[in-house]
PQR file with spaces between the fields and no chain letter, atoms N, CA, C, O and H, PARSE charges and radii, in Angstrom:
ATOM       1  N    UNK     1      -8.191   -7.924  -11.755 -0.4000 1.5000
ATOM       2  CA   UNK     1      -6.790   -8.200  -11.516 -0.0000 2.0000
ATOM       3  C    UNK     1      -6.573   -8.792  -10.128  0.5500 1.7000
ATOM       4  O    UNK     1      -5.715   -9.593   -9.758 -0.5500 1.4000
ATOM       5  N    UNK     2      -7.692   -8.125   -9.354 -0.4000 1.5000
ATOM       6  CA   UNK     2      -7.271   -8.862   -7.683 -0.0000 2.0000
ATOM       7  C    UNK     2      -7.159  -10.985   -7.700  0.5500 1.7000
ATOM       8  O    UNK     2      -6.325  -11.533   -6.979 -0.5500 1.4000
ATOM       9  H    UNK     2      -8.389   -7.475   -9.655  0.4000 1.0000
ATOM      10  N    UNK     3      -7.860  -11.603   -8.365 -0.4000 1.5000
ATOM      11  CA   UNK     3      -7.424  -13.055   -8.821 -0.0000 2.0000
ATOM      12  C    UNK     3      -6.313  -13.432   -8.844  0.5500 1.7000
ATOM      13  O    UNK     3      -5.894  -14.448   -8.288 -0.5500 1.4000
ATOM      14  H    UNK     3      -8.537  -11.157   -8.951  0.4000 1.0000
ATOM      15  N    UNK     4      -5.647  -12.604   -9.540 -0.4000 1.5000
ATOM      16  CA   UNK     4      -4.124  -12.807   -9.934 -0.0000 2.0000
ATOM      17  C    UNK     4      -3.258  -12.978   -8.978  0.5500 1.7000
ATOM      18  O    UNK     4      -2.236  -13.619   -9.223 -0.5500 1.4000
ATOM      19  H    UNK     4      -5.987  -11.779   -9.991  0.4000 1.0000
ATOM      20  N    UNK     5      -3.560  -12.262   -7.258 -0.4000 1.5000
ATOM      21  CA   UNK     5      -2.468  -11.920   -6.626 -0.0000 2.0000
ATOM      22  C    UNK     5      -2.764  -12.678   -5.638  0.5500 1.7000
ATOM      23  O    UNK     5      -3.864  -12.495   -5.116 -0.5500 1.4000
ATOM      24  H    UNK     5      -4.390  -11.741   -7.059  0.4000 1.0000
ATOM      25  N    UNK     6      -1.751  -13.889   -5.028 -0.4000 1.5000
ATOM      26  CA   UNK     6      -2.006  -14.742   -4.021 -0.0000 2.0000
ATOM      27  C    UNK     6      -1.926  -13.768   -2.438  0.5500 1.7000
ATOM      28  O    UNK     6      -1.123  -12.885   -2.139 -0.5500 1.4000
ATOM      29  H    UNK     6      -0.858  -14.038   -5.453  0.4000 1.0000
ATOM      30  N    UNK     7      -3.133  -14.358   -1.597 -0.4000 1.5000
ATOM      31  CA   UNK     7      -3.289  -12.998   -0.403 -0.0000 2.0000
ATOM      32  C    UNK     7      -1.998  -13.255   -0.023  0.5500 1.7000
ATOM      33  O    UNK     7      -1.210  -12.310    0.004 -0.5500 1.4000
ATOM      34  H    UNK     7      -3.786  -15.076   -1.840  0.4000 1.0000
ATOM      35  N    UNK     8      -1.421  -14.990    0.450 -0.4000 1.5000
ATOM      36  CA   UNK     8      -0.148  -15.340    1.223 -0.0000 2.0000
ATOM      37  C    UNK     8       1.181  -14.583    0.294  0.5500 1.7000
ATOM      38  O    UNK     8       2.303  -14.500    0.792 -0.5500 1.4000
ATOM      39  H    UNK     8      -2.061  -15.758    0.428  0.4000 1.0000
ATOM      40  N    UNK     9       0.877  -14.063   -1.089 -0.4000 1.5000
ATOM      41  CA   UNK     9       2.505  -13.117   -1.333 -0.0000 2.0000
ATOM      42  C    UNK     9       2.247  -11.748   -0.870  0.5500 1.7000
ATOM      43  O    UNK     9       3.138  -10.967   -0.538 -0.5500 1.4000
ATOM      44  H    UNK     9      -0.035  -14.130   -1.494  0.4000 1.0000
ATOM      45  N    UNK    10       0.630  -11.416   -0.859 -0.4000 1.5000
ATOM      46  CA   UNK    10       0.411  -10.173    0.046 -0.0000 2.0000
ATOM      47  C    UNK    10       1.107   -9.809    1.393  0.5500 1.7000
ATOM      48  O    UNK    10       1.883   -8.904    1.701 -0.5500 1.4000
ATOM      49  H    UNK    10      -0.094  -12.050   -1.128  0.4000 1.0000
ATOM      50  N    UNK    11       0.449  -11.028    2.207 -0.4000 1.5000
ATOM      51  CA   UNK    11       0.373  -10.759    3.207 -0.0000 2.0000
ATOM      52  C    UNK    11       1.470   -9.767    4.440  0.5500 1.7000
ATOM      53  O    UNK    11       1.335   -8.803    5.194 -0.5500 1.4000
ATOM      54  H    UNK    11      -0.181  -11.763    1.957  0.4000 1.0000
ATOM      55  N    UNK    12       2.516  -10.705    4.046 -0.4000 1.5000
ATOM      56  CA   UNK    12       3.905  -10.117    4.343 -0.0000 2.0000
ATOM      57  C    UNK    12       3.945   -8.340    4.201  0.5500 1.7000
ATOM      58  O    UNK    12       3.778   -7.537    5.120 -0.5500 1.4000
ATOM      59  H    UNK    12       2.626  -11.489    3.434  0.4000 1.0000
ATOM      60  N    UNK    13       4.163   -8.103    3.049 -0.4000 1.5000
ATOM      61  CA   UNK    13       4.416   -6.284    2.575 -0.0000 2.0000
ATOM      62  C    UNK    13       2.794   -6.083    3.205  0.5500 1.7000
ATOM      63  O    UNK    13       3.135   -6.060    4.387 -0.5500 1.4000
ATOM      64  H    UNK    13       4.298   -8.755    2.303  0.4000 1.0000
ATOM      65  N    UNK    14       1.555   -5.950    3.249 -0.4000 1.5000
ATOM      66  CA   UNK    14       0.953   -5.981    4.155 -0.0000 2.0000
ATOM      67  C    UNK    14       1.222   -5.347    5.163  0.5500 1.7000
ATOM      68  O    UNK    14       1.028   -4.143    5.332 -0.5500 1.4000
ATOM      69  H    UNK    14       1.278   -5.968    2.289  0.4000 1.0000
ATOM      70  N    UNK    15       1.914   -6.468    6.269 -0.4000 1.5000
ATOM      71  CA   UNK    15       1.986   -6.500    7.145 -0.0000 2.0000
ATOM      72  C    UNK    15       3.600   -5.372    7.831  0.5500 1.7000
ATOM      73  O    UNK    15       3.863   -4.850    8.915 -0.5500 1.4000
ATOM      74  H    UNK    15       2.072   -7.446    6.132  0.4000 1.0000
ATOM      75  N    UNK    16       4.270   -5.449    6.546 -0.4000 1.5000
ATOM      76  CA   UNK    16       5.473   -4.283    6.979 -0.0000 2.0000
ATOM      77  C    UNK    16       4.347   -3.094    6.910  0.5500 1.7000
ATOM      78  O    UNK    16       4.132   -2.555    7.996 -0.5500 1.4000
ATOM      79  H    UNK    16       4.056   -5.873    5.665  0.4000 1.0000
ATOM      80  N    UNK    17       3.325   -2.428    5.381 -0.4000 1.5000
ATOM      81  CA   UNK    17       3.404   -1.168    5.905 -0.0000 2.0000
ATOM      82  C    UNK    17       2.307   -0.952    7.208  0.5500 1.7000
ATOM      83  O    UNK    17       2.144    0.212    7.573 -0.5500 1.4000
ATOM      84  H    UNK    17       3.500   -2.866    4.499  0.4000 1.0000
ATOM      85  N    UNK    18       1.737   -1.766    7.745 -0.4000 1.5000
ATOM      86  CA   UNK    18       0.830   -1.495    8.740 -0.0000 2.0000
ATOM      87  C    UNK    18       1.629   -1.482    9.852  0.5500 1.7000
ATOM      88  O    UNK    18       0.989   -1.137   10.845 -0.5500 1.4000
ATOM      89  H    UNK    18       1.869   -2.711    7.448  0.4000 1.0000
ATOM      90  N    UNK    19       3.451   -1.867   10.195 -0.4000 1.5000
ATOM      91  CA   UNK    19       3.819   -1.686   10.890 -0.0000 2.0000
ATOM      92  C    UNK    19       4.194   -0.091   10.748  0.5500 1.7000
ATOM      93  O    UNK    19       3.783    0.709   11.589 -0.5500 1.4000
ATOM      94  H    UNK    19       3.971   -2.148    9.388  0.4000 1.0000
ATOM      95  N    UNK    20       4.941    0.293    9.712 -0.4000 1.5000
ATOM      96  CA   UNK    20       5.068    1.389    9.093 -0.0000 2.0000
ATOM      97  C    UNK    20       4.623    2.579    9.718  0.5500 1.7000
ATOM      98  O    UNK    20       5.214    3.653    9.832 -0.5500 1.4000
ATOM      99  H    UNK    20       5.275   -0.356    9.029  0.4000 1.0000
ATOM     100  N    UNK    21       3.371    2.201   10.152 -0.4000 1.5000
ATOM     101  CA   UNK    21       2.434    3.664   11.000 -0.0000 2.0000
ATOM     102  C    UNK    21       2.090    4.202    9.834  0.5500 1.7000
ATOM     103  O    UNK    21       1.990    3.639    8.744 -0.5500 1.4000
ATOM     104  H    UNK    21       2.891    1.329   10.060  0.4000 1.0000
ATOM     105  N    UNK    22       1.905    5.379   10.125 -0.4000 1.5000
ATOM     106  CA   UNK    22       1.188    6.459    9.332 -0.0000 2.0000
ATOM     107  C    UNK    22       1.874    6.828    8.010  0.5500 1.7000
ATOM     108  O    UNK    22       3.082    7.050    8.091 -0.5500 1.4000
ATOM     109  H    UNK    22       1.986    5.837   11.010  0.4000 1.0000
ATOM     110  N    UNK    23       1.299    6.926    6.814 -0.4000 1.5000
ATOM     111  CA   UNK    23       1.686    7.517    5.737 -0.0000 2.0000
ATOM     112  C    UNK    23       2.566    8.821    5.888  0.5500 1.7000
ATOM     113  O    UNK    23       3.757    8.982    5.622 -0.5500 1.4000
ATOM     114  H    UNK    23       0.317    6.745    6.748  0.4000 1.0000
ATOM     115  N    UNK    24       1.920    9.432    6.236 -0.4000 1.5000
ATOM     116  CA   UNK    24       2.334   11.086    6.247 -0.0000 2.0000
ATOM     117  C    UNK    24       3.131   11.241    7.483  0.5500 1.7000
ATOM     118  O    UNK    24       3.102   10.486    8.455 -0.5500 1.4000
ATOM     119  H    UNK    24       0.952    9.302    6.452  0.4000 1.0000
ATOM     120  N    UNK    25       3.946   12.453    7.314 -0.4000 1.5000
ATOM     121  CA   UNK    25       4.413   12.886    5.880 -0.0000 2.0000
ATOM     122  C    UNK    25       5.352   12.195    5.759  0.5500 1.7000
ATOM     123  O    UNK    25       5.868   11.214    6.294 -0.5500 1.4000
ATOM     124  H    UNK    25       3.970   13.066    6.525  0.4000 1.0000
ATOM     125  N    UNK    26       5.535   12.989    4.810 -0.4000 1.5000
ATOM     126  CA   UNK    26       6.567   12.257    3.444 -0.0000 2.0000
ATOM     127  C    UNK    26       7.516   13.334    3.513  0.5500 1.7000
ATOM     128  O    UNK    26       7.210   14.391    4.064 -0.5500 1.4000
ATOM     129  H    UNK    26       5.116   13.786    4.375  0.4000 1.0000
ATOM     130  N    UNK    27       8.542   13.162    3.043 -0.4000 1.5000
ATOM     131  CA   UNK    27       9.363   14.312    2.863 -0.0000 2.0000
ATOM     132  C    UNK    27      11.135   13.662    2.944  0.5500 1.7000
ATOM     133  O    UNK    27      11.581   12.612    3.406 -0.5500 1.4000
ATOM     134  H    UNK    27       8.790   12.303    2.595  0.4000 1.0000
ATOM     135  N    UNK    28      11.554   14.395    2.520 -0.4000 1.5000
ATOM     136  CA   UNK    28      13.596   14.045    2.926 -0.0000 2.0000
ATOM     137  C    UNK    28      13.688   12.727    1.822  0.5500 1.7000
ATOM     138  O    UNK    28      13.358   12.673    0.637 -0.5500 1.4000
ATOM     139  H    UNK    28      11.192   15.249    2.144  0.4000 1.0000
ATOM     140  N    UNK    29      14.279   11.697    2.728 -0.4000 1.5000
ATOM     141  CA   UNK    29      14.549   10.677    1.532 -0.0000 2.0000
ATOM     142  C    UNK    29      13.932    9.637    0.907  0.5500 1.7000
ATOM     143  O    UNK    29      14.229    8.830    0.026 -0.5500 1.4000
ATOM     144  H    UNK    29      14.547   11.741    3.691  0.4000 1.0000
ATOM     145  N    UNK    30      13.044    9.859    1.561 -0.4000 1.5000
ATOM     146  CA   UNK    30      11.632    9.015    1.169 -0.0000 2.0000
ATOM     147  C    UNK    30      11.356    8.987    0.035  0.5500 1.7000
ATOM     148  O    UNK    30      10.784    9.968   -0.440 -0.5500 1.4000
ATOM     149  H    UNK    30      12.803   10.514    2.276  0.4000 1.0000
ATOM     150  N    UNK    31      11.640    7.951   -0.726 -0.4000 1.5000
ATOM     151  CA   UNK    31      11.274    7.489   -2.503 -0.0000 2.0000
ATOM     152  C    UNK    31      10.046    7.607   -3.061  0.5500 1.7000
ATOM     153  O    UNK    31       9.864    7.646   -4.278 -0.5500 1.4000
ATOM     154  H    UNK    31      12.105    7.154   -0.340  0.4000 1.0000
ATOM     155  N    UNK    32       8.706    7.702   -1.778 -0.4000 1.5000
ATOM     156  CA   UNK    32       7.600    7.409   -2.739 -0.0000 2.0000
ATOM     157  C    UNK    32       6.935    8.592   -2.521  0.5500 1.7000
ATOM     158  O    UNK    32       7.264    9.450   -1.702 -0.5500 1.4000
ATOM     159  H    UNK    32       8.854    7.671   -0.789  0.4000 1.0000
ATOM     160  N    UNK    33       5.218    8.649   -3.883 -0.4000 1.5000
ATOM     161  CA   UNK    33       5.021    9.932   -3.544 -0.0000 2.0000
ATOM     162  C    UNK    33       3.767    9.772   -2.086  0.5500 1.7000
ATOM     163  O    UNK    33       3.811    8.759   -1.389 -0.5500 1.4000
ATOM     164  H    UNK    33       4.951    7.952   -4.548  0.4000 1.0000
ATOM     165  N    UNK    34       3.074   10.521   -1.893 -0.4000 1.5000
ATOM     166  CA   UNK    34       2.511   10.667   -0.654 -0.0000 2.0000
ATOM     167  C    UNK    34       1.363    9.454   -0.915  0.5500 1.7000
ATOM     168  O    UNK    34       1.303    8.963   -2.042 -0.5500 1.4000
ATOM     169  H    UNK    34       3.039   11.344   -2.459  0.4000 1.0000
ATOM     170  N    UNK    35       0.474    8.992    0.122 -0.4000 1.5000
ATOM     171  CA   UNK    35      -0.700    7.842    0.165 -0.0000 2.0000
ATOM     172  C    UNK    35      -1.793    8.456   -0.932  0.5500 1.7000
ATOM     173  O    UNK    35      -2.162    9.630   -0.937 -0.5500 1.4000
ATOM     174  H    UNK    35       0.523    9.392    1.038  0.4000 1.0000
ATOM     175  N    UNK    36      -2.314    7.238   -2.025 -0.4000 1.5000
ATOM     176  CA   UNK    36      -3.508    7.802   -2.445 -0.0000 2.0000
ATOM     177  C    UNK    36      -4.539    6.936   -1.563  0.5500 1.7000
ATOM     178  O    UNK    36      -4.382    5.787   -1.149 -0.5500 1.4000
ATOM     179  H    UNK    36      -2.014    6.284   -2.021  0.4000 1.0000
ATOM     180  N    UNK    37      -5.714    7.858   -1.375 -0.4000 1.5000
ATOM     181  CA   UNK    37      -6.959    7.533   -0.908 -0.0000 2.0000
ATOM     182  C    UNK    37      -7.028    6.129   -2.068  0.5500 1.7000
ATOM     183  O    UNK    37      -6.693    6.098   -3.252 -0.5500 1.4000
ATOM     184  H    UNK    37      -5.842    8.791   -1.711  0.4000 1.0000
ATOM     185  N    UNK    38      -7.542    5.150   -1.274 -0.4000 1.5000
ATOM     186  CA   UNK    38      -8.789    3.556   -1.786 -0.0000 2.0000
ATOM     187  C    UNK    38      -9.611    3.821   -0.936  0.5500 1.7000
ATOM     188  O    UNK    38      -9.501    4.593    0.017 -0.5500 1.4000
ATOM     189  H    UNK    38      -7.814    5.175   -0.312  0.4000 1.0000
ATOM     190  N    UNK    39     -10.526    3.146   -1.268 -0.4000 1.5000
ATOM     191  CA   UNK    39     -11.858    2.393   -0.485 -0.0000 2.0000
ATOM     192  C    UNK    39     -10.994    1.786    0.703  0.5500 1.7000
ATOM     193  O    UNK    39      -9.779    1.630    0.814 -0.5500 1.4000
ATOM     194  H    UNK    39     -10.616    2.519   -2.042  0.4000 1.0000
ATOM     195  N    UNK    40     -12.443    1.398    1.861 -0.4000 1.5000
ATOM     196  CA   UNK    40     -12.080    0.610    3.163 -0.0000 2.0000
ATOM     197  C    UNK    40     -11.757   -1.001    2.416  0.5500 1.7000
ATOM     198  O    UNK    40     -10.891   -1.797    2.782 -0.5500 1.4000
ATOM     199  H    UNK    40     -13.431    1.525    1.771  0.4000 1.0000
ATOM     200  N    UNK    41     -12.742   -1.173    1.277 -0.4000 1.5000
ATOM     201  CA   UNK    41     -12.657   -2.676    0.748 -0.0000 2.0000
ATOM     202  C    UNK    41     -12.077   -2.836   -0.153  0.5500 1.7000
ATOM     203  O    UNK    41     -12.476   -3.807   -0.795 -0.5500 1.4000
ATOM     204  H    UNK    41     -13.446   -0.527    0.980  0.4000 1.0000
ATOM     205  N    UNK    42     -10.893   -2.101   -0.753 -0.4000 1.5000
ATOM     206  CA   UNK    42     -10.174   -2.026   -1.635 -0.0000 2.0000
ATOM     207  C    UNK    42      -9.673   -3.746   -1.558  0.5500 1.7000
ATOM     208  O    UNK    42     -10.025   -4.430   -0.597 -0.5500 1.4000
ATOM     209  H    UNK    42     -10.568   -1.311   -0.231  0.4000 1.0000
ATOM     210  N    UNK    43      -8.817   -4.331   -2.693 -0.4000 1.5000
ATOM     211  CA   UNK    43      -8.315   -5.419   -3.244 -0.0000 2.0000
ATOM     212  C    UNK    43      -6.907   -4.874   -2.408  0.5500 1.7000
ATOM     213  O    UNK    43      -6.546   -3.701   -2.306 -0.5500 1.4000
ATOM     214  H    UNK    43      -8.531   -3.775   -3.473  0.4000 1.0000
ATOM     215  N    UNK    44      -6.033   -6.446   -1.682 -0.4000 1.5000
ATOM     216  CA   UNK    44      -5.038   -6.215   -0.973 -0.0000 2.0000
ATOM     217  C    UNK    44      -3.628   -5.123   -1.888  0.5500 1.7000
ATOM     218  O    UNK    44      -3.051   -4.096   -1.530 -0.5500 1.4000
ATOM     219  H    UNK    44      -6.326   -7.399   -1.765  0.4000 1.0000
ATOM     220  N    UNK    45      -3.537   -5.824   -2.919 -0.4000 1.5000
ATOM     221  CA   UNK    45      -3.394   -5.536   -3.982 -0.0000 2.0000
ATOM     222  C    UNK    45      -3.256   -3.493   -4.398  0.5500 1.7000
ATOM     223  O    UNK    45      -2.323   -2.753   -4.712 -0.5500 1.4000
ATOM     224  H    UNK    45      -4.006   -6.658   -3.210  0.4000 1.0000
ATOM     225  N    UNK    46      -4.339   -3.354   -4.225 -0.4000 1.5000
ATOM     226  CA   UNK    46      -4.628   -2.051   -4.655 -0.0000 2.0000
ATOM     227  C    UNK    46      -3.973   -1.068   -3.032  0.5500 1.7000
ATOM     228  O    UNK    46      -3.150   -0.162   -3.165 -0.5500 1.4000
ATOM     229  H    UNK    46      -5.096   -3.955   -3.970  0.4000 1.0000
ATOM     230  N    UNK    47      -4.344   -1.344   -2.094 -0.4000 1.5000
ATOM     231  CA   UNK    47      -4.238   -0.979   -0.906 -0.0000 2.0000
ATOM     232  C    UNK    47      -2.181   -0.474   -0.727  0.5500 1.7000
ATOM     233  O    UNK    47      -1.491    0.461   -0.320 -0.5500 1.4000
ATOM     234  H    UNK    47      -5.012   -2.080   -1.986  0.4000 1.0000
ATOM     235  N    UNK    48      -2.053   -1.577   -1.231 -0.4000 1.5000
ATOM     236  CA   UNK    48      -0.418   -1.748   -0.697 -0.0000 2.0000
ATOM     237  C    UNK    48       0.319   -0.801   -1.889  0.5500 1.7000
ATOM     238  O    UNK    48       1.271   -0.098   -1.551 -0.5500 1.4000
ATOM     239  H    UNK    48      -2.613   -2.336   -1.561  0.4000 1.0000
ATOM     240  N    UNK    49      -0.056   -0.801   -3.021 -0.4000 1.5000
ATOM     241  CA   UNK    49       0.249    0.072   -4.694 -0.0000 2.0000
ATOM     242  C    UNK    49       0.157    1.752   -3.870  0.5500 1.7000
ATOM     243  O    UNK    49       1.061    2.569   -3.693 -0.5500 1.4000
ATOM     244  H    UNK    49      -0.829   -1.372   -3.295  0.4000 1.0000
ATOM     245  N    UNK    50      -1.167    1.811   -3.530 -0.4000 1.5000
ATOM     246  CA   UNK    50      -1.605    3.052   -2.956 -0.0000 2.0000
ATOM     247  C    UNK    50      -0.976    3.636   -1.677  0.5500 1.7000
ATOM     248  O    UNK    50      -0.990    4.829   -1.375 -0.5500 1.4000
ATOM     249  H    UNK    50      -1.901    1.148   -3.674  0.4000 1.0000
ATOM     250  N    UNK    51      -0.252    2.329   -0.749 -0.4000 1.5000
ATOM     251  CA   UNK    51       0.716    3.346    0.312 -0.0000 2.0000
ATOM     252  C    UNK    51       1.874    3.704   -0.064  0.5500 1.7000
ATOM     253  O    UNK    51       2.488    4.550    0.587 -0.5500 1.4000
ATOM     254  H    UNK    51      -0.240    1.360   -0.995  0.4000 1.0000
ATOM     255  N    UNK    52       2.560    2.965   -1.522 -0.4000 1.5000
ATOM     256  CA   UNK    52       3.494    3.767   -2.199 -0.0000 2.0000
ATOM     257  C    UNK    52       3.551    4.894   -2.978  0.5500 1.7000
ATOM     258  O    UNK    52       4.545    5.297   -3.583 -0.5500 1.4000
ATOM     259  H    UNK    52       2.061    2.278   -2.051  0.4000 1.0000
ATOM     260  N    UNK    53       2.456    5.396   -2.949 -0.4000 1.5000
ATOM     261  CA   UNK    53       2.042    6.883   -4.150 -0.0000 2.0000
ATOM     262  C    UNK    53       1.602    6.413   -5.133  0.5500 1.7000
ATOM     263  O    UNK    53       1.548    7.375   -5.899 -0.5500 1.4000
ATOM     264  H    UNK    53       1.649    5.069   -2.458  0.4000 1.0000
ATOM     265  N    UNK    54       1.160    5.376   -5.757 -0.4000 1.5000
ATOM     266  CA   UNK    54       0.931    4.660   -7.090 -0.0000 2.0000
ATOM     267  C    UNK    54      -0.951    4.383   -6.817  0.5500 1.7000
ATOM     268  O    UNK    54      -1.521    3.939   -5.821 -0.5500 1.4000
ATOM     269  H    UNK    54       1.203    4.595   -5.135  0.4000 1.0000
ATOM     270  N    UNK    55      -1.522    4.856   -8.144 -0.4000 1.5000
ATOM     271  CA   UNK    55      -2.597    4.708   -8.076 -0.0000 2.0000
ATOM     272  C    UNK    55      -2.725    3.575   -8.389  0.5500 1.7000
ATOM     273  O    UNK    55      -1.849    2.981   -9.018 -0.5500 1.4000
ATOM     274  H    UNK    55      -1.059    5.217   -8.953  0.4000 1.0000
ATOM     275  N    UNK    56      -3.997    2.951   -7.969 -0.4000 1.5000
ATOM     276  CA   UNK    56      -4.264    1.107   -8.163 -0.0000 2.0000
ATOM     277  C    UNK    56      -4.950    1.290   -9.547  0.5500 1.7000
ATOM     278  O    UNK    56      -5.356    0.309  -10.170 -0.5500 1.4000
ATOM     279  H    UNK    56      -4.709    3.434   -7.458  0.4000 1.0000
């Protein structure tokens, strides 16, 4: 599936949650559920799914 996803529509959301800081915690009004663990070489793709609580 990583083919599918151009890095340049990545890049952007990317680049918000690495401003973002740290996952944790979570808590109050925060919509998503907590970070799942990927790999260091995860697909951009999978990485960005996974700082929203969503497994890749």
């Amino acid at each position: 599936m990583e083919g599918r996803w151009d890095p340049e529509v990545l890049a952007g959301p990317l680049a918000a949650m690495r401003r973002a800081g740290a996952g944790e915690p979570r808590g109050g009004r925060v919509p998503f559920a907590a970070v799942v663990e990927v790999d260091a070489d995860a697909a951009d793709i999978d990485r960005l799914v996974s700082w929203y609580g969503r497994k890749p």
